[in-house]
C-alpha positions in Angstrom: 185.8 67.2 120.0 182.7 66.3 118.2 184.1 63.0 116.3 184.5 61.6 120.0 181.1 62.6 120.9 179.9 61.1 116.9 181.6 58.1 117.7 178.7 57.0 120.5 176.2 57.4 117.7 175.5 54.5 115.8 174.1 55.3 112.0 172.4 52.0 111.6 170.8 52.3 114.7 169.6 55.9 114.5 168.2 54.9 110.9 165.8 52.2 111.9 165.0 54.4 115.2 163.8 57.4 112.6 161.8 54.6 109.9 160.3 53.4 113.6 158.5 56.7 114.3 154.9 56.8 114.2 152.2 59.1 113.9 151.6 59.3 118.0 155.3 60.6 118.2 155.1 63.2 115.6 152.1 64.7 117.9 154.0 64.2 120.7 156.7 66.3 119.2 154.7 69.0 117.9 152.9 69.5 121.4 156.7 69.2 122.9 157.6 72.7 124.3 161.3 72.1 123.7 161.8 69.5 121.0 164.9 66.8 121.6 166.5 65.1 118.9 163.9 61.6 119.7 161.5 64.2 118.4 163.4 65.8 115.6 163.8 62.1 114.2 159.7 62.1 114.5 159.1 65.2 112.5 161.6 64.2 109.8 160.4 60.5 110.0 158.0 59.2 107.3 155.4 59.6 110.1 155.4 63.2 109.9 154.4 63.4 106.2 150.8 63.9 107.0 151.2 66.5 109.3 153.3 69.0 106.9 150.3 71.9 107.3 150.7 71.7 111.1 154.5 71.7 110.7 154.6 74.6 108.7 152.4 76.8 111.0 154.8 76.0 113.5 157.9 76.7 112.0 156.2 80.0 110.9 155.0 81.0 114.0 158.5 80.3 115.7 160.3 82.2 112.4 158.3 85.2 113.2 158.8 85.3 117.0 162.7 85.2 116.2 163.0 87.0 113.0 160.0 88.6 112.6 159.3 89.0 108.9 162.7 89.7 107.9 165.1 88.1 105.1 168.6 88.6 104.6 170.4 88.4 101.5 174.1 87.2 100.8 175.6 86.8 97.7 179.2 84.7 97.0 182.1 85.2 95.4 184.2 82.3 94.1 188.4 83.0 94.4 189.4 80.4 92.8 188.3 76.6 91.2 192.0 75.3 92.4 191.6 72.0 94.4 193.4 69.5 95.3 190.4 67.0 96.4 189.0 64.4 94.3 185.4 64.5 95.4 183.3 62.4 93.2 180.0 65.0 93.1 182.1 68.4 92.4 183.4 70.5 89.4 186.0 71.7 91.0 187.4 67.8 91.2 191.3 67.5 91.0 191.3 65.1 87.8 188.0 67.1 86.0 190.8 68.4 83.5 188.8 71.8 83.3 191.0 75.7 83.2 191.7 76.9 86.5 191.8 80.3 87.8 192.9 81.8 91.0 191.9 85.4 92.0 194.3 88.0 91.4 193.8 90.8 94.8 193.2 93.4 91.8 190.4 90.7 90.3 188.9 90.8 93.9 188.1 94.0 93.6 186.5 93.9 90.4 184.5 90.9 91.7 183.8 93.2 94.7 183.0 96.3 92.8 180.8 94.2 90.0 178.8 92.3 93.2 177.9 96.3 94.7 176.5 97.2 91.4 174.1 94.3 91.4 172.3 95.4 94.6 173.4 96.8 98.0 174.6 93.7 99.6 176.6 93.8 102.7 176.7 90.1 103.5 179.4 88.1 101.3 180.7 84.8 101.1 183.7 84.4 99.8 184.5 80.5 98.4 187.3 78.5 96.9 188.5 75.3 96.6 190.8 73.2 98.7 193.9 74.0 97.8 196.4 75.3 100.8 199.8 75.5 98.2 198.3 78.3 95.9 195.4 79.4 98.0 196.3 79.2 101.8 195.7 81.0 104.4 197.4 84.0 103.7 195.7 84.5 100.2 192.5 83.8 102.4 193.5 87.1 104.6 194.0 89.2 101.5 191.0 88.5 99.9 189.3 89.2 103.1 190.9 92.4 103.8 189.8 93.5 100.8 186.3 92.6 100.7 186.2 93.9 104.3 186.5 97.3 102.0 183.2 96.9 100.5 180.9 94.8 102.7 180.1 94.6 106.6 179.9 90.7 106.9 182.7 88.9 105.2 182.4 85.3 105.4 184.0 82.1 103.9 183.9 78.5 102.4 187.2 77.3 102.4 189.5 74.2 103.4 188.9 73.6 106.9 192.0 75.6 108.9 193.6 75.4 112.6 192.2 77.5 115.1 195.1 80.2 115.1 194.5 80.8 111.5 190.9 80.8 112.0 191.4 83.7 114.7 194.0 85.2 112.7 191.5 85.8 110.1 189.0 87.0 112.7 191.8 89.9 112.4 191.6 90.3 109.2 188.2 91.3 109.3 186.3 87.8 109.0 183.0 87.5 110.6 181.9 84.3 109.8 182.4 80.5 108.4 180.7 77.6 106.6 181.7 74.4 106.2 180.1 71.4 104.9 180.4 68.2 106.4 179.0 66.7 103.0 177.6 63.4 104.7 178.8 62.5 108.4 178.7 58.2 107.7 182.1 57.7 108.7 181.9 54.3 106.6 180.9 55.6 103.7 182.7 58.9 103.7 185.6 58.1 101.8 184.0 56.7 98.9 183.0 60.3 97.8 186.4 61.7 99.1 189.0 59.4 97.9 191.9 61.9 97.9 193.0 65.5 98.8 192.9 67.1 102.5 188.9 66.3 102.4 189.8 62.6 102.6 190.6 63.2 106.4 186.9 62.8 108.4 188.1 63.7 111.7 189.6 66.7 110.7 186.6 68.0 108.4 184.2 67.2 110.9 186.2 68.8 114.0 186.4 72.0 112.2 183.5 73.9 113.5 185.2 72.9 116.5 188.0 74.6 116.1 185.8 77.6 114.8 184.4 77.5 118.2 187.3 77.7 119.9 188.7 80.7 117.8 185.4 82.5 118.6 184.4 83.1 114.9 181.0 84.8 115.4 179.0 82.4 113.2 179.6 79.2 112.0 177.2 77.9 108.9 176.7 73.6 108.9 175.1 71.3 106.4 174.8 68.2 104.5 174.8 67.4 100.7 171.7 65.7 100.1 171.9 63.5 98.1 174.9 60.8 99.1 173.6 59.2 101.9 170.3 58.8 103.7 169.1 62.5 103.9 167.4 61.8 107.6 170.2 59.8 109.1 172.3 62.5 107.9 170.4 65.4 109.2 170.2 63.6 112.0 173.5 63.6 113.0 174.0 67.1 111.8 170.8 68.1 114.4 173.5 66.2 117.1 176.3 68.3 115.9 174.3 71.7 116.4 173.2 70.5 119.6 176.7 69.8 120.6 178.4 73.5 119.3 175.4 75.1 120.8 176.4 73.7 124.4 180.1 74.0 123.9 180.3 77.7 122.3 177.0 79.4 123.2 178.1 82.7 122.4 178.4 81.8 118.4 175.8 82.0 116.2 174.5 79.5 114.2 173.2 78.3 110.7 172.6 75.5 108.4 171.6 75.1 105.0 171.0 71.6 102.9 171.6 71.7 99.1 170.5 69.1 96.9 172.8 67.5 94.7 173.2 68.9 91.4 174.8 67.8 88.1 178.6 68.8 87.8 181.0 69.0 84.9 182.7 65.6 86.7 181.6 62.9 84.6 177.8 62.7 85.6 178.1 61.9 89.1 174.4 61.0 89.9 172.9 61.1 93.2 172.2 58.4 95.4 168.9 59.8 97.2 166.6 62.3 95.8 165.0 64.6 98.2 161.7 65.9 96.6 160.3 69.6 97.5 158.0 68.2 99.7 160.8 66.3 101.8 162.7 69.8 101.8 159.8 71.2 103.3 159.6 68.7 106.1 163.1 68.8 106.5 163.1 73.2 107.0 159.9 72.9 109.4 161.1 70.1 111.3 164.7 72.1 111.7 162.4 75.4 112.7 160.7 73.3 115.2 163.6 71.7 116.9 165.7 75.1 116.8 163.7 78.7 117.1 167.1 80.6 116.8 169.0 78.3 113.7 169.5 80.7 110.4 167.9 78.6 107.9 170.0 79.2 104.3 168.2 78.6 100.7 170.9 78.6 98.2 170.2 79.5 94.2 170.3 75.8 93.7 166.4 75.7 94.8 164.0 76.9 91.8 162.6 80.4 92.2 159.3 79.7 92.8 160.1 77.1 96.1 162.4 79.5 97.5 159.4 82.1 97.5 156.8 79.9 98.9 159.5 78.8 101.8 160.7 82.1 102.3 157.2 83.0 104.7 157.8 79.2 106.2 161.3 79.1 108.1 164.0 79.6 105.9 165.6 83.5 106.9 168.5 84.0 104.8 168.6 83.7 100.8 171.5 84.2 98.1 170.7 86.0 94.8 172.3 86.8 91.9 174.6 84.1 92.7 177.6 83.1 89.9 179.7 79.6 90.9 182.3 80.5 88.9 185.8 82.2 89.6 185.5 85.8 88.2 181.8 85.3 87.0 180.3 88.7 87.7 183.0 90.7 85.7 186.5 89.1 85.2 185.3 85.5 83.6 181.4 85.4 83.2 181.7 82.5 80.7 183.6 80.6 83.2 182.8 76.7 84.3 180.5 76.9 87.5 181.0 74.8 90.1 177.5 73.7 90.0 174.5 75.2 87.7 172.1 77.7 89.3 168.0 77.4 89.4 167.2 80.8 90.5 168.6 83.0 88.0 166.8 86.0 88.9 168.9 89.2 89.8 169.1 90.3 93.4 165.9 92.9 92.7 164.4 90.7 91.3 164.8 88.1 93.9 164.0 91.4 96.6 161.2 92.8 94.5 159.2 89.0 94.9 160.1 88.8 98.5 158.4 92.1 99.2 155.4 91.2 97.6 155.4 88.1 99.8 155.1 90.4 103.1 159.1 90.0 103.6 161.0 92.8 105.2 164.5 92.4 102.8 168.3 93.0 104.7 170.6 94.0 102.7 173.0 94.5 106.3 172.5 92.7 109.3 176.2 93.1 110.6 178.0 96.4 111.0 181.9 97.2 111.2 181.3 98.8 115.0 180.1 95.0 116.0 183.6 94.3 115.0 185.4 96.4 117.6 182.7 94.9 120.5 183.5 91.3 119.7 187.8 91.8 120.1 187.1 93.5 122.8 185.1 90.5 124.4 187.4 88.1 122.9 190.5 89.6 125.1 
């Protein structure tokens, strides 16, 4: 499991090795033909911030021989603000005495039927909040089945689960997972996770993991920046990739890395503050060290960075996104779990992306792939 394989890594060590990089190793790394994580740590070292231009022609030129020119859209839907965690940075936080809501299956279906109005999306996240006694796994499975009804790829953002209930789901119609490891510094982990089932490292950090061994078809990994130190932390989450990537080659793979934003909590204030230019660094140097990675930009990022990134590295976007149980037609004046940036509508979001040269996917997963992969899976 990966926590054994974490456990060899030392945080304070890798931190002064990434602060120790300098300039000749972020050219070594950018004439490397395979990168390593020695020179991942060089291109998201302080070393590297003079050679952004260089880094973003490479992480363009590998986008385009993987992706071509194409971006795909997802939207999510948030089931239910429920939780049983006490996560310092979150709305959703167990004692933040806010209403909660949990998703009715008829709900889901207006949430579903509200969503295809927007745009023709066929990617879909569904999210909730960690909370196995109302929402467990078999809400999980009906909420799936029935957004299996409107979209091709059906994903979600949920407690961590076993493998059995992760390949249970699989038959349910799931197609894909994401979970956050939020910050990987073991010492440091339970100060933002206190209580609830997130308190439990080992267990949240061995759940892609067990994703792996359930043969979910892709599995989404990232870090909230914004707790610890961002490169140490992506770091380690470049070690983690590297790990699932040997382990379970046949899954696909993405990552994504949100800044911290505001909550309704109490005004939980970030540690660190990654600036656009840092995100920048951070998306080219992740191109660079991994041509195949889906790079996710969530409507946290303002409107106009998301377009300029969009022809840089990053290949899959959300639009039209609402944080909020029910918010596209059941509860639209609900509390979000965090406050949007891009608040354009999905056209609109599509609309700028064509005018940047980007081919827009709407589908990039199709219900047939779904009979392939159980049969591959027997």
């Amino acid at each position: 499991m990966f926590s054994d394989y974490l456990d060899t890594l030392n945080w304070e060590h890798t931190t002064e090795r990434i602060y120790s990089k300098t300039e000749a190793d972020v050219v070594r790394a950018l004439r490397a033909e395979k990168c390593d994580i020695e020179d991942f740590m060089a291109l998201i070292s302080p070393a590297a911030e003079g050679y952004l231009e260089p880094m973003a022609r490479a992480s363009q030129r590998y986008t385009y021989q993987r992706y071509g020119k194409t971006m795909s859209m997802f939207i999510p839907l948030y089931l239910t603000n429920s939780c049983i965690n006490s996560c310092l940075y979150c709305g959703f936080h167990a004692e933040n005495h806010i209403p909660r809501t949990i998703l009715t299956p008829e709900q889901i279906v207006l949430e579903c039927q509200a969503i295809k109005s927007l745009a023709p999306f066929e990617n879909i996240l569904l999210v909730t909040g960690e909370n196995p006694y109302r929402a467990g796994v078999e809400y999980i499975a009906e909420a799936v089945r029935i957004a299996k009804r409107y979209f091709d790829n059906v994903k979600i953002e949920v407690m961590p689960l076993d493998a059995p209930d992760y390949k249970s789901l699989k038959g349910s119609g799931l197609n894909g997972v994401i979970c956050f490891q939020e910050t990987y510094n073991r010492a440091r982990y339970n100060i933002y996770h206190p209580r609830g089932m997130k308190a439990n490292f080992d267990w949240r950090v061995n759940a892609p993991d067990r994703m792996g061994q359930a043969a979910v078809h892709s599995i989404g990994m990232g870090v909230l920046i914004g707790l610890e130190d961002w490169r140490t932390d992506i770091t380690m989450l470049a070690h983690h990739l590297r790990y699932l990537e040997r382990h379970y080659w046949r899954t696909r793979y993405s990552v994504n890395f949100p800044r911290l934003r505001p909550a309704e909590n109490g005004g939980f204030q970030p540690n660190v503050v990654m600036s656009d230019k840092e995100l920048a660094q951070l998306t080219f140097a992740f191109r660079i060290f991994d041509h195949d990675v889906d790079i996710s930009y969530s409507t946290r990022e303002q409107a106009a960075f998301r377009d300029n990134m969009a022809t840089l590295g990053v290949t899959t976007v959300s639009a039209g996104s609402k944080t909020d149980p029910g918010g596209y037609a059941t509860y639209p004046q609900s509390l979000e779990q965090f406050s949007v940036s891009d608040d354009r509508s999905p056209v609109e979001v599509a609309d700028a992306l064509k005018r940047l040269g980007r081919e827009v996917v709407w589908k990039d997963w199709d219900r047939t792939f779904d009979l392939w992969r159980d049969t591959q899976d027997r």
